[in-house]
C-alpha positions, 0 to 999 in steps of 0.5 A, a space after each residue: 112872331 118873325 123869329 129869327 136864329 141865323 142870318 146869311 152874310 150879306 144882311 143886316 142883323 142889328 141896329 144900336 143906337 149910340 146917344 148920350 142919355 141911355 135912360 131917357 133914349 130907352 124909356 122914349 123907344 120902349 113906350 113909342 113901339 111897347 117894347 121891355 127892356 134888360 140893362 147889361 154890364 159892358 167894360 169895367 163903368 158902361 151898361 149895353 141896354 137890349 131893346 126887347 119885344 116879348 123877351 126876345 132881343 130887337 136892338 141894342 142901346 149905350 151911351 156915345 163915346 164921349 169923344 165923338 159928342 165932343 167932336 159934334 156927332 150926333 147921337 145916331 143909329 148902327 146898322 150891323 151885317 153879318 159877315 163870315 169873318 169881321 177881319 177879311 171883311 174889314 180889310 176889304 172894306 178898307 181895300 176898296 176905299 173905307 176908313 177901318 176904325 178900331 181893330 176888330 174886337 170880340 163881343 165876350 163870347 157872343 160875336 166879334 166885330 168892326 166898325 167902319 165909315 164907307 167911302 161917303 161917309 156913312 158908318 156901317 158895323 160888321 158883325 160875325 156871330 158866335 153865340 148871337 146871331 143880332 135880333 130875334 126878331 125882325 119884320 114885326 112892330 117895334 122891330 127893324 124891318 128895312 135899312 136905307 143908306 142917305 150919301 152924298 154919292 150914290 155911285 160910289 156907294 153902289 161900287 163899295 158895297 156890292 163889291 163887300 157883300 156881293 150884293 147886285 143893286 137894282 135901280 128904280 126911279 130915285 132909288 136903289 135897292 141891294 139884292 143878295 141873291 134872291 131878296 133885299 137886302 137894303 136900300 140906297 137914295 141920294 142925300 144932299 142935306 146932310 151927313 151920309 148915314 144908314 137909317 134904320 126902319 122900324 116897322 108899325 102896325 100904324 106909321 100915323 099913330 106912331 108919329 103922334 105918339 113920338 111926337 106927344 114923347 118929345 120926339 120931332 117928325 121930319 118927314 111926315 107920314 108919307 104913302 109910297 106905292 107898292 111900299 106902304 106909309 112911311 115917316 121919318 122922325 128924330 128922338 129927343 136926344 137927336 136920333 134919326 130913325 124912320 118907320 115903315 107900316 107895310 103895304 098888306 
């Protein structure tokens, strides 16, 4: 098991999903990857489900603000960095052309945070840990392994985010990959269809087998299994609440 106590600022550490039914949401990624799961108190009338694989926390799960499904957001996914401290960065992010949210708020005692849209569109979260780092685990079944930015404007995502991170970006053919230093950080690829957004990658030890089983759960496939060379097999799928996500077995 990749287990993981720290991470350095500059890369993702957690991903939740915001949707409009907690309960159906968990039973659905809970028997699609094998993963338990822990109901948490969050405010006065909310619960915060953990997502957990061999007791040890993967991502989190709570109900979308009713607000935002007023306004037609969908239910979606949050990739989370880690950063030194979620204020500066907010202030740099808003500095160099992001919209900041809601001032930035501590997480009972385990981290503080803020939430943000980047310049395309694209929410991100900051994360400055206290008592929790984000996942336990990573790289593994059931687990994030890879986060890809879809925008509209690839050139103005790449000037927002390796100035905020101080991550370097490397392109290849149609893609970017965000380095920080010496490993990736992240990917980036152009979108046209639809609303720029950070698409969480859970790995599978069978992409294949996990598509047939979201699907025979409710789930819908967007992008069959797909080979990408020097990668592995990929696919990308919609929950039955409406989630985008994707999963990744990786090239051995």
């Amino acid at each position: 098991m990749s287990e993981v106590t720290s991470y350095t600022p500059g890369t993702f550490c957690w991903i939740e999903l915001a949707t409009t039914d907690p309960g159906a949401a968990t039973r659905f990624y809970t028997e699609l990857f094998g993963l338990g799961s822990t109901v948490r108190p969050m405010g006065p009338d909310g619960h915060y489900t953990l997502l957990q694989k061999n007791g040890r926390d993967v991502a989190g799960i709570y109900r979308q603000l009713e607000e935002h499904a007023k306004q037609g957001v969908p239910p979606n996914w949050v990739s989370y960095v880690t950063v030194e401290s979620a204020d500066a960065s907010r202030a740099r992010a808003i500095a160099l052309g992001a919209q900041g949210g809601p001032e930035p708020f501590d997480v009972a005692d385990i981290g503080r945070m803020a939430m943000l849209v980047d310049p395309t569109g694209a929410f991100i979260a900051l994360w400055e840990p206290r008592k929790s780092p984000g996942a336990a685990v990573v790289n593994e079944h059931g687990a994030l392994m890879w986060n890809e930015l879809q925008t509209v404007d690839v050139e103005k995502a790449r000037a927002f985010y390796t100035q905020l991170f101080g991550w370097t970006a490397k392109t290849s053919a149609d893609y970017v990959e965000f380095h920080k230093p010496d490993r990736a950080a992240g990917g980036m690829r152009e979108w046209k269809d639809g609303h720029a957004n950070w698409l969480p990658y859970f790995g599978a030890d069978d992409t294949s087998a996990i598509v047939r089983h979201a699907e025979e759960l409710g789930g819908t496939t967007l992008l069959s299994t797909t080979d990408i060379p020097n990668v592995g097999k990929i696919a990308v799928l919609r929950d039955p609440q409406g989630a985008t996500f994707a999963v990744i077995t990786p090239m051995m």
